[in-house]
C-alpha positions as CSV (number, residue, x, y, z in Angstrom):
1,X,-5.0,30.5,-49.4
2,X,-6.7,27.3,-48.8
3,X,-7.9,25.0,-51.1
4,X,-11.6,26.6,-50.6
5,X,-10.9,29.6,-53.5
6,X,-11.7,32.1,-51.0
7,X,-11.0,35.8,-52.6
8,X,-9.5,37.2,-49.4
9,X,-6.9,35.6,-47.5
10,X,-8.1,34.5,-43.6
11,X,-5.4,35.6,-41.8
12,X,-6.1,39.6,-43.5
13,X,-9.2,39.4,-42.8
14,X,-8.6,38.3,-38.6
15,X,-6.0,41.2,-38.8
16,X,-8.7,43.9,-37.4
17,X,-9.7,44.0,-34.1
18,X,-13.8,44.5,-35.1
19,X,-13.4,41.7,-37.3
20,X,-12.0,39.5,-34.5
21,X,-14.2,41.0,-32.3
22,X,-17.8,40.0,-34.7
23,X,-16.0,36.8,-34.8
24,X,-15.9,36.0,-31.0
25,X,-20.2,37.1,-30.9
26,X,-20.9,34.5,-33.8
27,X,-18.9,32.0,-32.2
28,X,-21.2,32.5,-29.0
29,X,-24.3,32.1,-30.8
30,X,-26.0,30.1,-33.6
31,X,-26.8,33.6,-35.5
32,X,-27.3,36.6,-35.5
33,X,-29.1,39.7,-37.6
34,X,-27.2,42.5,-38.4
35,X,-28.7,44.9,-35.8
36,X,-27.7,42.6,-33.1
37,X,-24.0,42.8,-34.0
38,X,-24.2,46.4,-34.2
39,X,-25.4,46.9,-30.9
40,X,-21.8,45.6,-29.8
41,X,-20.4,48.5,-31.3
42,X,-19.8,52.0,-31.5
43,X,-20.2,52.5,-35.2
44,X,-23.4,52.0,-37.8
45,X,-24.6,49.5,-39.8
46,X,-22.7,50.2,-42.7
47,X,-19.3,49.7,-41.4
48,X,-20.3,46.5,-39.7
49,X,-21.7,45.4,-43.0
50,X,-17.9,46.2,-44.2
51,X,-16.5,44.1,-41.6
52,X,-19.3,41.4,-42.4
53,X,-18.4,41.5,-46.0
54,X,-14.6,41.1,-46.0
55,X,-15.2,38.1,-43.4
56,X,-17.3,36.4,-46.0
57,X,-15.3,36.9,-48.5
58,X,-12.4,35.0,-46.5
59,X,-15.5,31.7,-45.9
60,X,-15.6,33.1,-42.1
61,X,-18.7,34.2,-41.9
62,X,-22.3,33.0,-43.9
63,X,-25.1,34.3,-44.1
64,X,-29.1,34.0,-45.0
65,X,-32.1,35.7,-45.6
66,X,-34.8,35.6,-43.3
67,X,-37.8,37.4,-44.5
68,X,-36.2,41.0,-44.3
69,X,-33.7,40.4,-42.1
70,X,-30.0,39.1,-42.9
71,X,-28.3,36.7,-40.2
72,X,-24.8,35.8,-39.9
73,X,-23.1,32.6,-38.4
74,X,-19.5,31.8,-38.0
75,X,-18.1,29.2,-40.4
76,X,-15.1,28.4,-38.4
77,X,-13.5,26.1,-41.5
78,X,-11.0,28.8,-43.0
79,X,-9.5,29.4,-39.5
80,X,-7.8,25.8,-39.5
81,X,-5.3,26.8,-42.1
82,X,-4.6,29.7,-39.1
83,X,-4.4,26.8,-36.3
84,X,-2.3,24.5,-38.7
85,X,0.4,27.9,-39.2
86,X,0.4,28.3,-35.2
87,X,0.8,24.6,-34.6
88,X,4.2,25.0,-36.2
89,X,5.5,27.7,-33.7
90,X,3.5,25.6,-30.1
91,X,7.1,23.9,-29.2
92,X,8.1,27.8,-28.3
């Protein structure tokens, strides 16, 4: 893990495909509410919240409060310890 404490490792928390996937939309835009993400989907709100959840907990993904609503935005910090790995392996 990277010196950030994070309490789940980044390169589990890329491992799923929806998690890569919510990734890829937050990178696209500033933020975005939770019903927006959902809408990408074929699944509810509570297993995107899942998703959202284990991303956070790797630093990926912040969030805020705005009035009832709960946007997300990528914090794309954590994924240089993945670059850094693959940089290794880029004279294959």
């Amino acid at each position: 893990m990277s010196e950030n404490n994070q309490l789940r490792d980044v390169f589990g928390a890329i491992a799923d495909p929806t998690r890569r996937r919510l990734l890829q939309l937050l990178a696209e835009a500033e933020e975005l509410p939770l019903h927006e993400l959902t809408a990408q989907f074929q699944m509810g709100r509570t297993a995107i919240s899942k998703h959202l959840a284990i991303l956070k907990e790797a630093g990926l993904v912040l969030d805020r409060k705005v009035g009832r609503e709960t946007r997300f935005r990528l914090n794309a910090s954590p994924l240089r310890e993945i670059y850094d790995w693959l940089a290794i392996y880029s004279k294959f």
